[in-house]
N, C-alpha and C positions, 0 to 999 in steps of 0.2 A: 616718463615714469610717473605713476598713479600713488601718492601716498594719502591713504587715509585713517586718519586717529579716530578711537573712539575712546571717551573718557564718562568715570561713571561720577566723578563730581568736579565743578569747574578746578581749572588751576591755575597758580598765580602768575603774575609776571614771571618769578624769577627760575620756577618751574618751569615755566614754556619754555626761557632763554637755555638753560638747562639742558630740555632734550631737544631743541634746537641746531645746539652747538655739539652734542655728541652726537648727530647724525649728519649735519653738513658743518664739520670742520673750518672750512672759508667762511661759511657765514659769520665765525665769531670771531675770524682774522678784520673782516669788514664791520661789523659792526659792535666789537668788543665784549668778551664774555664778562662772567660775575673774576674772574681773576685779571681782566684787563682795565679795572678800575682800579687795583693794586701797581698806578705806575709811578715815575719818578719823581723820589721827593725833591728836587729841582726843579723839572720840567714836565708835571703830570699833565695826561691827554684828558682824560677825566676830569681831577682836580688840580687844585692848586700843590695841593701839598698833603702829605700825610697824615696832618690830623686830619682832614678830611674826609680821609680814607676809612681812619680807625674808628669818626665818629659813625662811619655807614655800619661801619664791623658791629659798631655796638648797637647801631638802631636793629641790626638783622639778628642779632644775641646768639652772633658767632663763638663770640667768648666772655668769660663774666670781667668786670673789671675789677681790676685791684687795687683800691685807691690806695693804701696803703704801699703800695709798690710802686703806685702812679706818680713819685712827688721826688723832686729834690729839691735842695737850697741850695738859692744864687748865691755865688763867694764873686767878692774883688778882691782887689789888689791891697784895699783896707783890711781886711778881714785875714784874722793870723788860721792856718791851716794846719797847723803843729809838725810843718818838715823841719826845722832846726835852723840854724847857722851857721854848723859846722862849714868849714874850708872844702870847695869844693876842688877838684882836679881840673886842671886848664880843657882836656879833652876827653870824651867815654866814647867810646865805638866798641862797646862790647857787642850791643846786638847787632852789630852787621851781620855777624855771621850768620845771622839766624834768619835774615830776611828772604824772601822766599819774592820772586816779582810777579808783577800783577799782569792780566792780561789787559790790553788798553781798553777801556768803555767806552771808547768813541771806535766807530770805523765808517769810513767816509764824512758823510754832515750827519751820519745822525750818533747822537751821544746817550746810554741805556741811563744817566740821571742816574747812578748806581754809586758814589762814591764812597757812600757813609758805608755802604754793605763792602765795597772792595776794601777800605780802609779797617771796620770791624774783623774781615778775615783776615787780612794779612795778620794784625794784632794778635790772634788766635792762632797765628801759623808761627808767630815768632816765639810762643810760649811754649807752645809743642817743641818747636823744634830744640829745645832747649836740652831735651830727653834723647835725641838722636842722632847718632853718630852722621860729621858729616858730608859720606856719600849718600846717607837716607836723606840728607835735606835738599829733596829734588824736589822738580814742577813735576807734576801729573804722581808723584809719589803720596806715603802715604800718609804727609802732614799737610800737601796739598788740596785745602778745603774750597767744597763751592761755594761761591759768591749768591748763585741764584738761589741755593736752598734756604738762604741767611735772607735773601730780599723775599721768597716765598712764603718765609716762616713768622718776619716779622707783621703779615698783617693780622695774625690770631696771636698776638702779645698785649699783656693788657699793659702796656708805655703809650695808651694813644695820647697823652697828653707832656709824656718824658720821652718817647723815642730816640731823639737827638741822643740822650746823657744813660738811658738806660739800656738799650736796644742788643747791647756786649752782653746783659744776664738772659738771654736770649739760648747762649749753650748753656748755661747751668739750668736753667729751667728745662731744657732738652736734652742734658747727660750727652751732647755728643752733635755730629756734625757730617752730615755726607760731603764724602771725598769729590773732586771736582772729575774724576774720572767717572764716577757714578752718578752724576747729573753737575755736566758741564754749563759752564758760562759759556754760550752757541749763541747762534747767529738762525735766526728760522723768519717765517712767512708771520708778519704783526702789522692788521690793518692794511694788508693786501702788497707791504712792503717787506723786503726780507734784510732785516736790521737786527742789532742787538738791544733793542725793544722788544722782543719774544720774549728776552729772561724775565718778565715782570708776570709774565703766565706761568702759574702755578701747573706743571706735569710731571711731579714727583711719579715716582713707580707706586705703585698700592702698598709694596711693603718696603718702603723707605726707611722706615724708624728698626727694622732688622738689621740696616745695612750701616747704621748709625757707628764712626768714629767718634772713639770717647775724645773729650776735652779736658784740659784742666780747667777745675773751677777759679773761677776770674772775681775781681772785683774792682772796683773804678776810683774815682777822688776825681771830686772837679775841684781845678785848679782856678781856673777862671768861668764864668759864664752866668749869665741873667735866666732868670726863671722865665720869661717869655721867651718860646722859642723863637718871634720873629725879630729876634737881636742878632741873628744869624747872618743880618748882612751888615752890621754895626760894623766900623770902621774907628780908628784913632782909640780904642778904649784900653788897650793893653800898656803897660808900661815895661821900665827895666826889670823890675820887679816879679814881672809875669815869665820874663824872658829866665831869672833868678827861678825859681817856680819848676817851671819846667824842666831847667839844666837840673835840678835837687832833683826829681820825682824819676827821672833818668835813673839817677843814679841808686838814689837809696831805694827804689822799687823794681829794679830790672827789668822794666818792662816799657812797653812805647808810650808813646801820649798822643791823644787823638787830637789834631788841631783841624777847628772848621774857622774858614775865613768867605772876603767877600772877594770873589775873583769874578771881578769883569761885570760885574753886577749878579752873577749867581753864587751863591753860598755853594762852599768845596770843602771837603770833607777828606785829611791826607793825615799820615802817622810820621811824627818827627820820632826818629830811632838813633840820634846820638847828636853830640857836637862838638866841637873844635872853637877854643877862644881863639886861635890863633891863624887859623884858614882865613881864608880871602875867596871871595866868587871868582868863577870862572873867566869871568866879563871885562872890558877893559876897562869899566866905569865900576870901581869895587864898593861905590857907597850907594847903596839902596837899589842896587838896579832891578830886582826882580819887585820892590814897589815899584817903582819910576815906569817899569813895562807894565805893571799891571794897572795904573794909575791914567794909564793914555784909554782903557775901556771902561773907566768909572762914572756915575752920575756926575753932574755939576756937584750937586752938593756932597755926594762922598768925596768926589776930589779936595775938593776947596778943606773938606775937613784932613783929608790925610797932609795938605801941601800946610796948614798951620801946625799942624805936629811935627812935622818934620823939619821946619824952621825953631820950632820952642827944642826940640831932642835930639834934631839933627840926624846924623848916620855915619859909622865909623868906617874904616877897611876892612878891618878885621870881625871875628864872629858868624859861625854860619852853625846852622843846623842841618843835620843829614834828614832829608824826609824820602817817605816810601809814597810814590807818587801811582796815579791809576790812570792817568792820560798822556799823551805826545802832544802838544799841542807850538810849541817854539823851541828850534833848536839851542836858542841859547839858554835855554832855560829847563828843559824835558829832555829825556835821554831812552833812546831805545839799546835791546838789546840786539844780540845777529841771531839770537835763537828765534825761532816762528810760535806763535801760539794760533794751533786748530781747531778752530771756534765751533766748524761743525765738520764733524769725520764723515759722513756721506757725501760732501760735494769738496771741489777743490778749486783752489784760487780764492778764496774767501779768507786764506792764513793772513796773519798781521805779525809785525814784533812785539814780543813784550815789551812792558816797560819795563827800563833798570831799576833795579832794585830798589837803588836810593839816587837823592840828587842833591846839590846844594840850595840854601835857599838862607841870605845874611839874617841875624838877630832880627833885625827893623822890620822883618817882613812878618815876624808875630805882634811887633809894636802896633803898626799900622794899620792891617789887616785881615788881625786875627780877632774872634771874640768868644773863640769857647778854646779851651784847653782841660782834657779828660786823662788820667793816666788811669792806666789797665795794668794789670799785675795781677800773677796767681796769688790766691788763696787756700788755705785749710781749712777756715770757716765753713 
């Protein structure tokens, strides 16, 4: 077959890739279109990491920036936040109910680097679900939000520089949120391999923002975290203090807290949605074990620094936090469900299980290896 262009004045790179890509399709599975440079802020093919991403966004003046939206301030553990001192309850597991499970973002060795976006929806799926009775609060129903449209959407957000902390005003700048029944978290052909590495290409329908599920409008509190995002794989920086922090913003804001921590050397991004003083891990070793397992995949020098904290701090039995997890990855530690999630409805054998809703995971483990903590709650502002 004979294709010939004719054009009446030159055109750019990104124009040829362009019409490139909507004529042979494979070609941009191979060598990456203008939305395959939107991949995982973990593990990007392109870049490093997202702001890298959003600094292209804005060489290309995809979207203007807003510096004034672009900024938050770093809080520690020094810094008073104004939650109070009131007595808190030994346990809250209010929002169980509301939790909604994730599909897994790994299937096989490859993993979609999606966490912050699986973690972001659920957070949004637990606020909704707040409003509906619950037989409505099913998977594929209609609090059931996509994952991909939230990782699609955030590369024309102007957070290129707050993403991590802002990335949640992302529905309220949008009024709303396509259903995952209307553009799934699938599994398709990315770079000639057929992985959930597709979700990072942008295939919205043309009239997406029609088909737009409202949200409630949200708003955040960092509880802990450094203004430079690359403190994301900081270790040892949290205290009892943070762990106090968190257990408060549970309570007196009903809503989840976002905790990103450093697991295994990449930055993880998971929603603590309740806890228990009085629980104990699952484990037969009840003092730090989900440090102590994640600590055998850590740098020399992350180890070294969690193994002095935890001789100055120690680790109790007791203490766990309930989190909403988006990966399987150790059975003692990850939990699936027996229901299937169908990643793509035209082929079959490709189903995986969900993840369960929530898992345990002891106090220590926000001590040691946590360095951002965000709580999200609706607003009327």
């Amino acid at each position: 077959m004979n294709i010939v262009f004719a054009f009446r004045s030159p055109l750019s790179i990104s124009t040829l890739m362009s019409l490139m890509i909507s004529i042979f399709p494979a070609w941009a599975d191979q060598n990456g279109d203008e939305q395959s440079f939107i991949s995982s802020p973990q593990q990007s093919v392109h870049f490093n990491n997202l702001e890298e991403v959003h600094k292209l966004e804005h060489y290309n003046q995809r979207f203007k920036k807003a510096s004034l939206e672009d900024d938050f301030q770093a809080i520690s553990d020094a810094d008073d936040i104004g939650l109070g001192n009131d007595p808190l309850p030994s346990s809250h597991t209010t929002l169980l109910d509301y939790v909604l499970p994730s599909p897994a973002q790994h299937t096989g060795n490859t993993d979609a680097g999606s966490c912050l976006f699986m973690a972001l929806t659920g957070a949004m799926e637990i606020l909704m679900n707040k409003d509906y009775p619950r037989e409505e609060r099913v998977s594929e129903g209609q609090t059931d939000l996509s994952e991909r449209w939230l990782m699609n959407r955030s590369a024309y957000s102007p957070y290129d520089s707050s993403w991590l902390v802002n990335n949640i005003y992302i529905y309220n700048n949008e009024g709303g949120a396509l259903l995952n029944k209307d553009y799934r978290f699938t599994k398709g052909y990315y770079r000639l391999k057929y992985s959930v590495k597709v979700n990072w290409r942008n295939n919205m329908p043309s009239n997406w923002r029609t088909l737009l599920q409202k949200t409630p409008k949200v708003e955040r509190k960092l509880l802990f975290g450094k203004r430079s995002l690359d403190s994301r794989f900081d270790v040892a920086v949290m205290s009892d203090k943070t762990v106090e922090r968190i257990k408060r913003a549970l309570v007196e804001f009903q809503g989840p807290v976002l905790i990103v921590y450093n697991n295994s050397e990449y930055w993880h991004a998971v929603l603590v949605v309740g806890y228990d003083d009085n629980a104990s891990m699952d484990t037969k070793d009840k003092q730090c074990p989900y440090v102590k397992y994640n600590m055998q995949s850590l740098s020399s020098y992350h180890y070294n620094s969690v193994a002095v904290a935890m001789k100055q701090q120690g680790c109790n039995n007791q203490g766990v936090f309930y989190v909403r997890e988006s990966g399987y990855y150790a059975p003692d530690f990850y939990q699936q469900l027996d229901q299937l999630y169908d990643y793509d409805l035209r082929n079959k054998g490709e189903e995986q299980n969900y993840v369960a809703p929530f898992v345990k995971r002891e106090y220590e483990w926000v001590k040691y290896l946590a360095n951002y903590a965000i709580a999200i709650y609706p607003t009327s502002k």
